[in-house]
Structures are given as C-alpha cells and as structure tokens.
KOLGU-4560 file (N, C-alpha, C; in nm, 3 decimals, padded with zeros to 5 digits):
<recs>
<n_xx: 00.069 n_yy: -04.823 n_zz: -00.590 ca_xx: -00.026 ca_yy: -04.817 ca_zz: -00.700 c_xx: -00.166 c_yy: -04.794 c_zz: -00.646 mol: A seq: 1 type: UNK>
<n_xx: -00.256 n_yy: -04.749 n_zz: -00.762 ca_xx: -00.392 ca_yy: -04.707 ca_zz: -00.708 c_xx: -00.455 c_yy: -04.782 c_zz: -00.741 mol: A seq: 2 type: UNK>
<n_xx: -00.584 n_yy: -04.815 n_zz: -00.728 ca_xx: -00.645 ca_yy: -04.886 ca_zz: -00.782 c_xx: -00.792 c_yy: -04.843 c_zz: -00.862 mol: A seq: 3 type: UNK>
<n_xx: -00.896 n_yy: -04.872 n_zz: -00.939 ca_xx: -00.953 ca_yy: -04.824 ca_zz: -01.011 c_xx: -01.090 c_yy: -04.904 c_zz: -00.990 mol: A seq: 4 type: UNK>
<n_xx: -01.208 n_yy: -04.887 n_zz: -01.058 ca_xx: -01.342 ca_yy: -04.931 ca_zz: -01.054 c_xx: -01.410 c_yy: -04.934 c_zz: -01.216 mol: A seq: 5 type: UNK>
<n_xx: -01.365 n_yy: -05.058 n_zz: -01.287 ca_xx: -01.418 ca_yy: -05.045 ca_zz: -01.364 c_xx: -01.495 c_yy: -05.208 c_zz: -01.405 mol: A seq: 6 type: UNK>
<n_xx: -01.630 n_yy: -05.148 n_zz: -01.435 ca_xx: -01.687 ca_yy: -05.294 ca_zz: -01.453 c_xx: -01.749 c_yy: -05.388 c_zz: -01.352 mol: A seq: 7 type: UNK>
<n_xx: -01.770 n_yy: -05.300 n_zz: -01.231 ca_xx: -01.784 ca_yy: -05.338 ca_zz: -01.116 c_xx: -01.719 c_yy: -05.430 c_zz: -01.046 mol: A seq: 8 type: UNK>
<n_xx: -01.548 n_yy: -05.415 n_zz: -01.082 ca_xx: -01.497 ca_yy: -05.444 ca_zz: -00.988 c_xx: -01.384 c_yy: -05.339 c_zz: -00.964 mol: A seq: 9 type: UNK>
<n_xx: -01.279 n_yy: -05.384 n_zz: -00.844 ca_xx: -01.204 ca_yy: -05.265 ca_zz: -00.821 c_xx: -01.077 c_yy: -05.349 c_zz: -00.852 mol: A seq: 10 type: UNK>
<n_xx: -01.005 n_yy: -05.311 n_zz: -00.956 ca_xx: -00.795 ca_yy: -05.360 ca_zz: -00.971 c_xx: -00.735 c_yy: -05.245 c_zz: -00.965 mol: A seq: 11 type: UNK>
<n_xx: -00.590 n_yy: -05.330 n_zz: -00.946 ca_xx: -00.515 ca_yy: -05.216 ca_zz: -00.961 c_xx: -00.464 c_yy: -05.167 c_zz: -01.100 mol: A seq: 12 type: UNK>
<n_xx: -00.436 n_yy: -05.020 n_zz: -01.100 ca_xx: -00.402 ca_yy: -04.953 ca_zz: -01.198 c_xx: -00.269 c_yy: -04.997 c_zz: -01.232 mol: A seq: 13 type: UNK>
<n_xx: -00.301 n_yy: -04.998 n_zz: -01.453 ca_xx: -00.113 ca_yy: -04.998 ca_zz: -01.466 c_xx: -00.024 c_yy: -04.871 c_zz: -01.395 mol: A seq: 14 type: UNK>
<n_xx: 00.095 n_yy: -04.967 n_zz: -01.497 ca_xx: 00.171 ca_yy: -04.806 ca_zz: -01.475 c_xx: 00.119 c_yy: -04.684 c_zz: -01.600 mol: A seq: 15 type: UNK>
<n_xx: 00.062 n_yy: -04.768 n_zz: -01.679 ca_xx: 00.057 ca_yy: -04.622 ca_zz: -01.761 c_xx: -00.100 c_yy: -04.527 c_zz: -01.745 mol: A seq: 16 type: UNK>
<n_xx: -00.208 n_yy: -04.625 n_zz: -01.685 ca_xx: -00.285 ca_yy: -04.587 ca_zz: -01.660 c_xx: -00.326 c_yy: -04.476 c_zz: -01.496 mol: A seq: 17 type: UNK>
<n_xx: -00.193 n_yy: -04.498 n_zz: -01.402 ca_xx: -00.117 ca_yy: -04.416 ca_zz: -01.310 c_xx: -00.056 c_yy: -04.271 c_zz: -01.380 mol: A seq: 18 type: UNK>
<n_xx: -00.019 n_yy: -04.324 n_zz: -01.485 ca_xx: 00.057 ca_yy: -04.202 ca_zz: -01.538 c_xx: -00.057 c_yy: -04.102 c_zz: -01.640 mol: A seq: 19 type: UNK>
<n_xx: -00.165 n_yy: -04.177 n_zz: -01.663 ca_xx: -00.281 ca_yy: -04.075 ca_zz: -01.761 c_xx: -00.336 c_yy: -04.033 c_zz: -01.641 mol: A seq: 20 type: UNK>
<n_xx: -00.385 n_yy: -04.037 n_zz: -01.537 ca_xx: -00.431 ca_yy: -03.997 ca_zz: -01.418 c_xx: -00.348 c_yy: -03.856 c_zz: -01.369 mol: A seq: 21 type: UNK>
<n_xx: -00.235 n_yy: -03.925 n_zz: -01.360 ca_xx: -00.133 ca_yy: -03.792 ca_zz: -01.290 c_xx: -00.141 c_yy: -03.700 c_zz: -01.441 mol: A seq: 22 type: UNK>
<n_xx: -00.119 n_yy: -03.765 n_zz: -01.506 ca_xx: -00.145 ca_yy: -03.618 ca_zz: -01.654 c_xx: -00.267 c_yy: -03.532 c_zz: -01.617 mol: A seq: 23 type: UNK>
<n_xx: -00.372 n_yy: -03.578 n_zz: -01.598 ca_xx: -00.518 ca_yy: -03.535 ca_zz: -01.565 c_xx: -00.527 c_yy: -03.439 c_zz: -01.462 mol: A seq: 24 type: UNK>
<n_xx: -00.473 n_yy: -03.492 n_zz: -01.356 ca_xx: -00.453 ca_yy: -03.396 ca_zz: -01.248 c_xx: -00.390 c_yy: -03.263 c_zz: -01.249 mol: A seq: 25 type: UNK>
<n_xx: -00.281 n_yy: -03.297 n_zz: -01.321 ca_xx: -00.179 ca_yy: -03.199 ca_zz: -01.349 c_xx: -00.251 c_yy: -03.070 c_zz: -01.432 mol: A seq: 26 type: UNK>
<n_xx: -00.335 n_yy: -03.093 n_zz: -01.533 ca_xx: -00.399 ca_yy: -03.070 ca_zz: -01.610 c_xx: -00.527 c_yy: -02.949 c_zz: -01.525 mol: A seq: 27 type: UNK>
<n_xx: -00.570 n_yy: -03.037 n_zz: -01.436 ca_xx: -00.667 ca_yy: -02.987 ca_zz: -01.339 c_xx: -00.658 c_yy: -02.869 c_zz: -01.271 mol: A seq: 28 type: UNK>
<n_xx: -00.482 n_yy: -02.898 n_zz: -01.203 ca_xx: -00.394 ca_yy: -02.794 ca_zz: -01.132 c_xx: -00.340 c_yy: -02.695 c_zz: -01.202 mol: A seq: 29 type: UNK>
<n_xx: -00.305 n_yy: -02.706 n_zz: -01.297 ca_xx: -00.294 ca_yy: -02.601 ca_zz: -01.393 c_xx: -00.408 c_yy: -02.519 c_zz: -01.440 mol: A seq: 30 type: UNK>
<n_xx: -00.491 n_yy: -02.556 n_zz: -01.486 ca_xx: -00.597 ca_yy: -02.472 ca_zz: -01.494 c_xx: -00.686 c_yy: -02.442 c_zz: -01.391 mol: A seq: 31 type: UNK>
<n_xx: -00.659 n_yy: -02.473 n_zz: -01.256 ca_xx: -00.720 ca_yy: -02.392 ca_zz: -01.155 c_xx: -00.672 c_yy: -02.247 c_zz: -01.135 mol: A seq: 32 type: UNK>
<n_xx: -00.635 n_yy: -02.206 n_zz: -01.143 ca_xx: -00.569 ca_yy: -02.086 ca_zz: -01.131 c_xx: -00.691 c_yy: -01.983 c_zz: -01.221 mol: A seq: 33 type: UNK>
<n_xx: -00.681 n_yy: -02.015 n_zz: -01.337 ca_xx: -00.759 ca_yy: -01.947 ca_zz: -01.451 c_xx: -00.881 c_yy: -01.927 c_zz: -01.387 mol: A seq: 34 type: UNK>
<n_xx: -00.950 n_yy: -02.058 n_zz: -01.350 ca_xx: -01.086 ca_yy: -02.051 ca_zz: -01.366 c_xx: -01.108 c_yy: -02.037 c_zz: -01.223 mol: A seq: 35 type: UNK>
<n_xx: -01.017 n_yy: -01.978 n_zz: -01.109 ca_xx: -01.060 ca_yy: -01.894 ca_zz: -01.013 c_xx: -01.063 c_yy: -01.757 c_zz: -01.056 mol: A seq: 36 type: UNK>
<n_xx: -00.985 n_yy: -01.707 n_zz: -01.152 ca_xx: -00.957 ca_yy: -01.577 ca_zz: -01.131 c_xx: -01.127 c_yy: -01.585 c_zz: -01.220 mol: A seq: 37 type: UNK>
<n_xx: -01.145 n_yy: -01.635 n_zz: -01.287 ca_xx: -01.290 ca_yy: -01.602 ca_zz: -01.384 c_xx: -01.396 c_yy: -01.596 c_zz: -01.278 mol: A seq: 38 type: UNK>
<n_xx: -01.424 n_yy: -01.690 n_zz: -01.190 ca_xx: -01.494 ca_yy: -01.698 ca_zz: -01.104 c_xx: -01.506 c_yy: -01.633 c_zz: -01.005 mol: A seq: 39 type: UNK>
<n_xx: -01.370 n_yy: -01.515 n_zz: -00.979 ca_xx: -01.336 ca_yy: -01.419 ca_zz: -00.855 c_xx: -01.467 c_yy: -01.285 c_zz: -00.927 mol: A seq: 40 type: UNK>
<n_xx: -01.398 n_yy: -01.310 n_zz: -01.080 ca_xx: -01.371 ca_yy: -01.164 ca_zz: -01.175 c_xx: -01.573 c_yy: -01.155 c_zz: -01.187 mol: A seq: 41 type: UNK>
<n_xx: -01.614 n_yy: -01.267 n_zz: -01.192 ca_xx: -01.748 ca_yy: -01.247 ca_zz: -01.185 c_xx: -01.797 c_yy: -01.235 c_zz: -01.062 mol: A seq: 42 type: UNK>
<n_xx: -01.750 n_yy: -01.288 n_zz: -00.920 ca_xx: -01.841 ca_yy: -01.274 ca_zz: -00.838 c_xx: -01.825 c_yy: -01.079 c_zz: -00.812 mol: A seq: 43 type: UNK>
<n_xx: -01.711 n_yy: -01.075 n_zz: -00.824 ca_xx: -01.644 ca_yy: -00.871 ca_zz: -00.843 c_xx: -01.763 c_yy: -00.848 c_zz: -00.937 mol: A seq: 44 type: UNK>
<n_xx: -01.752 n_yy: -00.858 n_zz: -01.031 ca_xx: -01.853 ca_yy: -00.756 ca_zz: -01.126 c_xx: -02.015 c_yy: -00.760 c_zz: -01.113 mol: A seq: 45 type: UNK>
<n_xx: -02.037 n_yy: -00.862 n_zz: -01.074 ca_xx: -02.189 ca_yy: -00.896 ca_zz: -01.025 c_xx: -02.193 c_yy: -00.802 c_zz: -00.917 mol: A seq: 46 type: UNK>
<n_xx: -02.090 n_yy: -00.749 n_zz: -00.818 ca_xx: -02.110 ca_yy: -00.675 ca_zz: -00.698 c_xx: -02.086 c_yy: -00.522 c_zz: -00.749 mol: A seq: 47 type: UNK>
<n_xx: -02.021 n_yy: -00.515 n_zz: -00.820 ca_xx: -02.007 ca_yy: -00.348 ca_zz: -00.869 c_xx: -02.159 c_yy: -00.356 c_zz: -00.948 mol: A seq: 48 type: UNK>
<n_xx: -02.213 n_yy: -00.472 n_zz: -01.049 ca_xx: -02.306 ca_yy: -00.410 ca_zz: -01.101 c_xx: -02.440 c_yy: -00.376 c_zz: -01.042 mol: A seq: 49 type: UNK>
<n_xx: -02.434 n_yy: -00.425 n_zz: -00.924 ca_xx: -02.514 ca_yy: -00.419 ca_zz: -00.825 c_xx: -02.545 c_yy: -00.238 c_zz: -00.761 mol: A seq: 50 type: UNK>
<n_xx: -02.427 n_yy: -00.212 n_zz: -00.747 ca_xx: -02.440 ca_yy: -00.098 ca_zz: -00.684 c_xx: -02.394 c_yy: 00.036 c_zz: -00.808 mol: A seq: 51 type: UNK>
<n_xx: -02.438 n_yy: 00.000 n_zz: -00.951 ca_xx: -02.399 ca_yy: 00.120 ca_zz: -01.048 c_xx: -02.446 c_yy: 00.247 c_zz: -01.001 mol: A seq: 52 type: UNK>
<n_xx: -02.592 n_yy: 00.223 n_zz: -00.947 ca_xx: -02.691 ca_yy: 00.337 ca_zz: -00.936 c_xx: -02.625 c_yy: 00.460 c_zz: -00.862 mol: A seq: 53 type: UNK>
<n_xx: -02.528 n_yy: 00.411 n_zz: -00.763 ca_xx: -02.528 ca_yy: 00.484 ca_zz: -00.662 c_xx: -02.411 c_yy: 00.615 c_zz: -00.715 mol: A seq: 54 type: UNK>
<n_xx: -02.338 n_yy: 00.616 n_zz: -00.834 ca_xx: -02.283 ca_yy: 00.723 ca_zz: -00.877 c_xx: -02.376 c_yy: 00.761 c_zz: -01.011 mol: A seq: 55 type: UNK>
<n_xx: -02.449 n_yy: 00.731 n_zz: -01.016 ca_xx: -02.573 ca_yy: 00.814 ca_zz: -01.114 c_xx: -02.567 c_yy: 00.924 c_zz: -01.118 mol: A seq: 56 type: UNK>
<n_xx: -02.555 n_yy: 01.021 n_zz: -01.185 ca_xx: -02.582 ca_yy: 01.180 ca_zz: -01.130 c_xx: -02.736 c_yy: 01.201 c_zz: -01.071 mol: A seq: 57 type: UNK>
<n_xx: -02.832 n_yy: 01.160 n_zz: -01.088 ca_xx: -02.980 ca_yy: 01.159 ca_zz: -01.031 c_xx: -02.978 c_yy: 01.052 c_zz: -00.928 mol: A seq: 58 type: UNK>
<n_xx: -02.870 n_yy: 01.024 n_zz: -00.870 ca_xx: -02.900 ca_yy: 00.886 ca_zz: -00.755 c_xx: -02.920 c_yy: 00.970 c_zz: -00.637 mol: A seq: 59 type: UNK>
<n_xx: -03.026 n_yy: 00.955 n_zz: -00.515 ca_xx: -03.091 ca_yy: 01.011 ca_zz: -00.412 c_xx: -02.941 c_yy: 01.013 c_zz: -00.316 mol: A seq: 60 type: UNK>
<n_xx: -02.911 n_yy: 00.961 n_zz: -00.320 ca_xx: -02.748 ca_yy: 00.958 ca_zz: -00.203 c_xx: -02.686 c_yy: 01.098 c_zz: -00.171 mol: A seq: 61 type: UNK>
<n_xx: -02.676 n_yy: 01.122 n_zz: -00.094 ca_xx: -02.580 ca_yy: 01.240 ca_zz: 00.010 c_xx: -02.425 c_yy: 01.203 c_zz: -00.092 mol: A seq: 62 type: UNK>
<n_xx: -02.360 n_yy: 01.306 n_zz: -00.071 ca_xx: -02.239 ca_yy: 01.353 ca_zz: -00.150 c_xx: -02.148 c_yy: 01.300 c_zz: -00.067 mol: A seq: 63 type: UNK>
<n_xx: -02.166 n_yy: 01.211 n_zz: 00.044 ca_xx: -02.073 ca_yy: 01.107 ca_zz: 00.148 c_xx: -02.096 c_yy: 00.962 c_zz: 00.127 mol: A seq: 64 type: UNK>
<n_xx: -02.252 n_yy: 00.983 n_zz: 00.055 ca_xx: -02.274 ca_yy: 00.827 ca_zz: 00.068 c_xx: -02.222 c_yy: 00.767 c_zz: -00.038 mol: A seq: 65 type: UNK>
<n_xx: -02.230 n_yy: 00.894 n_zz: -00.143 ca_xx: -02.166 ca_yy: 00.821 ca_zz: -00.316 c_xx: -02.041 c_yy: 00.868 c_zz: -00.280 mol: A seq: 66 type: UNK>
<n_xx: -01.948 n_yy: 00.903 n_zz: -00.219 ca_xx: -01.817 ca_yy: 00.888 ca_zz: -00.191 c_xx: -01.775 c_yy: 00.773 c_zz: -00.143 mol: A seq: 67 type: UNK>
<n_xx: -01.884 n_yy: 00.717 n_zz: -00.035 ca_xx: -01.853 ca_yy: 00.570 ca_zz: 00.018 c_xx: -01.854 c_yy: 00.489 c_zz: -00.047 mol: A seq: 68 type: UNK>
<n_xx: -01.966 n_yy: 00.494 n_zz: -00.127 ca_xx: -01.988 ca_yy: 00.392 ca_zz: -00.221 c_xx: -01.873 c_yy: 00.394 c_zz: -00.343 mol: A seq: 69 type: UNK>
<n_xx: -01.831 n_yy: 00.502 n_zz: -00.398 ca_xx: -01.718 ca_yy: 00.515 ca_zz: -00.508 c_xx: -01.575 c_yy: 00.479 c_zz: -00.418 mol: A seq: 70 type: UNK>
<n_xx: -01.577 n_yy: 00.470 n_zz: -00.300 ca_xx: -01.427 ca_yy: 00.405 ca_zz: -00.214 c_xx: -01.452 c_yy: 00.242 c_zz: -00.235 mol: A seq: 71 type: UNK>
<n_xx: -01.572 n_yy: 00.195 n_zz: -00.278 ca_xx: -01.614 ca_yy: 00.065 ca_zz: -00.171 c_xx: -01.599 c_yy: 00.008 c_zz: -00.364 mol: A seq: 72 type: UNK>
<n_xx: -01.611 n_yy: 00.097 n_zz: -00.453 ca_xx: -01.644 ca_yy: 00.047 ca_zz: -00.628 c_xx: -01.448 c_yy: 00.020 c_zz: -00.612 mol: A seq: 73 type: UNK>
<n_xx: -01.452 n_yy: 00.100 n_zz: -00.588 ca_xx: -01.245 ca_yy: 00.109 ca_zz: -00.632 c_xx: -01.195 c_yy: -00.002 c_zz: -00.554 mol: A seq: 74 type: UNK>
<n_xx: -01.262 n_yy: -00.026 n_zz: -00.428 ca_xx: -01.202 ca_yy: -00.134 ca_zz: -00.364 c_xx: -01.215 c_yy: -00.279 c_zz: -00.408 mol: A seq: 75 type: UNK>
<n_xx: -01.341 n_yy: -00.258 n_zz: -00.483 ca_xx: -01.320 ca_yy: -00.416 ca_zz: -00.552 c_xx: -01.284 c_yy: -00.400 c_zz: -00.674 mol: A seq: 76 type: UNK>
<n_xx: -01.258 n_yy: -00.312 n_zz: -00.753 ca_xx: -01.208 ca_yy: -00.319 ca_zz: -00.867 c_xx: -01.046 c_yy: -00.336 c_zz: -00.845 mol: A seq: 77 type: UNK>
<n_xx: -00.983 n_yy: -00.271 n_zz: -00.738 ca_xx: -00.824 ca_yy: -00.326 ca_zz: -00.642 c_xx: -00.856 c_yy: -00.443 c_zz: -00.626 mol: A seq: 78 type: UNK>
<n_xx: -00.957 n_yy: -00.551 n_zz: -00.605 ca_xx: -00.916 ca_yy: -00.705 ca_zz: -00.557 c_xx: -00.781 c_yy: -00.752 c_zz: -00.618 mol: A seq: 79 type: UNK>
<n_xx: -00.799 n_yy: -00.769 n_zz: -00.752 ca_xx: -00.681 ca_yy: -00.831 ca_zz: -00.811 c_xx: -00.570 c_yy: -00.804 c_zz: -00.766 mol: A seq: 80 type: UNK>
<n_xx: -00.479 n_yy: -00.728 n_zz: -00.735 ca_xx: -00.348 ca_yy: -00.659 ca_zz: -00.729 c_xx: -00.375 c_yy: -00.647 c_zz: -00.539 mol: A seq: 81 type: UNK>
<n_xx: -00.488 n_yy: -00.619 n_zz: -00.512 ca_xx: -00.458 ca_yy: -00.540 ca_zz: -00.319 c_xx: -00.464 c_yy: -00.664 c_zz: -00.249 mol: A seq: 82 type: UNK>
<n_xx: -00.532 n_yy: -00.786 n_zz: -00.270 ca_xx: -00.581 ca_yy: -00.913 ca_zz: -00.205 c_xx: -00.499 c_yy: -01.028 c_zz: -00.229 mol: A seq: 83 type: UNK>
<n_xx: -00.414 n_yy: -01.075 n_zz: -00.179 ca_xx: -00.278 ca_yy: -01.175 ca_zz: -00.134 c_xx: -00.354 c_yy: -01.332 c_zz: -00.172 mol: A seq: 84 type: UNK>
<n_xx: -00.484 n_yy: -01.309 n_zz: -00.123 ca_xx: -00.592 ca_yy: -01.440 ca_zz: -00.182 c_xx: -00.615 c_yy: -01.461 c_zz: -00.313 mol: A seq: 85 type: UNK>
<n_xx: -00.615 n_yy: -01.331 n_zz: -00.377 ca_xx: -00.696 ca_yy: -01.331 ca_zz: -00.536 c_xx: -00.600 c_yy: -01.444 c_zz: -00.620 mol: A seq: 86 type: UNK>
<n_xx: -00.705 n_yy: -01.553 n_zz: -00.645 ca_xx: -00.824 ca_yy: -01.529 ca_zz: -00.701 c_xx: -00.902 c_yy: -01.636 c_zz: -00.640 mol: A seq: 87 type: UNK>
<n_xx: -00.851 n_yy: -01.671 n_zz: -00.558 ca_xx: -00.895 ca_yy: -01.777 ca_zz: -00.455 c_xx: -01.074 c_yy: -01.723 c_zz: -00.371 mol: A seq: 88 type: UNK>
<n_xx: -01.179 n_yy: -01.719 n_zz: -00.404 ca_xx: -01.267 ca_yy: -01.647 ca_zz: -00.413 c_xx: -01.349 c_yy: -01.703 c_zz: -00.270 mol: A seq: 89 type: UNK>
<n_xx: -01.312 n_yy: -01.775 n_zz: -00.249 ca_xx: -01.325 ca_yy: -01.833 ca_zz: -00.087 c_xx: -01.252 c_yy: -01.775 c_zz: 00.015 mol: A seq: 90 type: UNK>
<n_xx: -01.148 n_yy: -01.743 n_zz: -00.049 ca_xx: -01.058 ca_yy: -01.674 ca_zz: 00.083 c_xx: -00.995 c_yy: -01.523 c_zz: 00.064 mol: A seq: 91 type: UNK>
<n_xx: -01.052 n_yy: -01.500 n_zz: -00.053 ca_xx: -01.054 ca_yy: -01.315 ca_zz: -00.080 c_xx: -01.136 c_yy: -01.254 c_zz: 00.023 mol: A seq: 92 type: UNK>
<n_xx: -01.082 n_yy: -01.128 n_zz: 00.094 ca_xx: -01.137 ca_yy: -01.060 ca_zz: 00.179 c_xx: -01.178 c_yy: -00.905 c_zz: 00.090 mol: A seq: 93 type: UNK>
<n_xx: -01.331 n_yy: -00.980 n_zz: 00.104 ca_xx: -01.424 ca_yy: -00.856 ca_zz: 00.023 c_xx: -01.492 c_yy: -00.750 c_zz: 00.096 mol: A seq: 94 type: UNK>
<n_xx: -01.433 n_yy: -00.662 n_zz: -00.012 ca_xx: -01.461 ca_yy: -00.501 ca_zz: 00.085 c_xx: -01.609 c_yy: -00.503 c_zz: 00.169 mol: A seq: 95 type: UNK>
<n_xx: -01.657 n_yy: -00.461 n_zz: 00.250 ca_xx: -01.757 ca_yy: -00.434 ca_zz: 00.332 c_xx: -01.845 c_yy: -00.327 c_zz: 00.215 mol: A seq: 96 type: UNK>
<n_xx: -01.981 n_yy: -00.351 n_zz: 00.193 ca_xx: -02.075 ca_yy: -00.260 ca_zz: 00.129 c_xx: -02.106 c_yy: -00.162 c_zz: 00.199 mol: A seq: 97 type: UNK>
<n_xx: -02.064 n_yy: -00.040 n_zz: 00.159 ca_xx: -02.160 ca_yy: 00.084 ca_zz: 00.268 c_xx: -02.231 c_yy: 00.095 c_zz: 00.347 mol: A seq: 98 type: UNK>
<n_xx: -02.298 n_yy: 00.100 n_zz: 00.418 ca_xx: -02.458 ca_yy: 00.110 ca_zz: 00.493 c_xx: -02.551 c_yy: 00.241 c_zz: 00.432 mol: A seq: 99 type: UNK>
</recs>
C-alpha cells in the first residue's frame, strides 16, 4: 500500500483510494499519446511556418536552395509516418535546416 499526505500528516491509503489513483494514472497513460502527437504536430508546424518564405515565388534563394529547403518542408511534414519516435517529441529525430 501507498501512502498519502493529507492534512499534514502522511497514512496509508485505502484500498479504494489505491484504486482511484491507479484509475488516474491509467487515465494519464492513455492520454499521453494524444497530447504528444499535439505537441510533436506543433513543434512541426511552428518549423515549416518558419521557413514559408523560402518557396515564395519572389524569395531571393538559388533554385538549389529552395529545392533544399522544399526536401527539408517534406521532411517534416514525413515526421509522422518516417520517425519510429513520433510523437515522442524528445526523441523524434528532426530533419537538419538547410544552411
């Protein structure tokens, strides 16, 4: 059994108050999943919106550099499906930005 802190002191937990805990958790673990992929899906789009300019038709870039850059847009828009991590956004391996 666990024990708890309420009231400034510490007892131990019932059994049913063991069992609203493990509900909670469960709860937690289940919806982690979601709210990585939300949190992947924004740190991705914050980085594509970053670099829109660079397929502009008036963007100053060499016809290699907006190729790099349109390999490097596709590559994070592939996170989901190409990255074995996704959506784990700590341990997704994010494409390298052009130079």
């Amino acid at each position: 059994m666990g024990s708890i802190y309420k009231g400034g002191v510490y007892r131990e937990m019932t059994a049913a108050e063991e069992a609203e805990n493990a509900a909670i958790d469960k709860k937690f673990a289940d919806a982690l999943p979601a709210v990585q992929a939300k949190a992947s899906r924004m740190l991705r789009d914050a980085r594509l919106a970053t670099c829109d300019w660079t397929q502009a038709a008036d963007s100053p870039l060499t016809a290699s550099k907006k190729t790099a850059w349109a390999n490097y847009r596709a590559a994070l828009r592939n996170l989901p499906t190409a990255d074995e991590n996704w959506p784990d956004s700590e341990q997704i391996t994010w494409p390298t930005e052009p130079s």
